[in-house]
N, C-alpha and C positions, 0 to 999 in steps of 0.2 A: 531536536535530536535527528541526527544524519544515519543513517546505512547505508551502507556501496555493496551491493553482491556484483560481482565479476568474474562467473565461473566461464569456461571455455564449454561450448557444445549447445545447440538449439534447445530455447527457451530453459538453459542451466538456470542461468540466474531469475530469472521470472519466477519458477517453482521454488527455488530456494529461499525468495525473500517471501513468495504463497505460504511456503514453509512455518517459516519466520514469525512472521501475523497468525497463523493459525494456530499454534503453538502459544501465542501469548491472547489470544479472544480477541480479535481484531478482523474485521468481516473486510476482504478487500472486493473490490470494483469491478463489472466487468470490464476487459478487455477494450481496445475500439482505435487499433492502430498504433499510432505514436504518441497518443491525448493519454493525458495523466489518468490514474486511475485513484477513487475514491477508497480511503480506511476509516474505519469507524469503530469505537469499541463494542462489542456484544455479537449478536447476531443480527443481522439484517443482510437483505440484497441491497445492494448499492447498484445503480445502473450505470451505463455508459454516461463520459463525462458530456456528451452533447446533450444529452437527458438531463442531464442534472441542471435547475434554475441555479441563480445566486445566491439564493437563500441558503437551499441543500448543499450548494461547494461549503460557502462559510461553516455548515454544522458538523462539519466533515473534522474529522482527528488528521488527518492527513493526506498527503496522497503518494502512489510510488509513478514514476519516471520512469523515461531510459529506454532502450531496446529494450522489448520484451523479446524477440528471437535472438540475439545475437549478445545482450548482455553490452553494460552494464546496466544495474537496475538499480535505484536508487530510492528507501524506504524515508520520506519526512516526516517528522510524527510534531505535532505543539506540546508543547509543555504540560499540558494536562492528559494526556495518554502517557506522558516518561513518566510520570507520577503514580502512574497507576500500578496496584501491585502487580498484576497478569505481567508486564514487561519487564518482570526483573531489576525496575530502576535505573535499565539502562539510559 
């Protein structure tokens, strides 16, 4: 499952897909530049993607992309988070 957020105005789209995840129980990543950021369903911190081993990418529901200042940001989720109820099935 894809998402495109493409709002006009600093870190618009960043917050709106932060939005997004948070609204459905989906714990996103910090920040760390232009390196992808980890989601996950529940609660948890997820660190910076340089933090993260191979293991923790792999366990990971997804990750969002993209400018984070400037927009677009783009939300990937696996097949087992679009299934899950919290995301509406989208």
């Amino acid at each position: 499952m894809k998402i495109v957020f493409d709002l006009p105005g600093d870190f618009a789209a960043c917050y709106a897909a932060e939005e997004w995840c948070r609204e459905r129980g989906i714990a996103v990543g910090a920040m760390q530049g232009r390196a992808p950021r980890g989601l996950k369903r529940g609660n948890h911190i997820i660190w910076k993607w340089r933090s993260l081993d191979h293991s923790e990418r792999r366990a990971l529901d997804g990750t969002m992309t993209g400018d984070m200042r400037n927009g677009p940001v783009t939300i990937n989720l696996n097949v087992a988070v679009r299934d899950h109820p919290e995301t509406g099935g989208q």
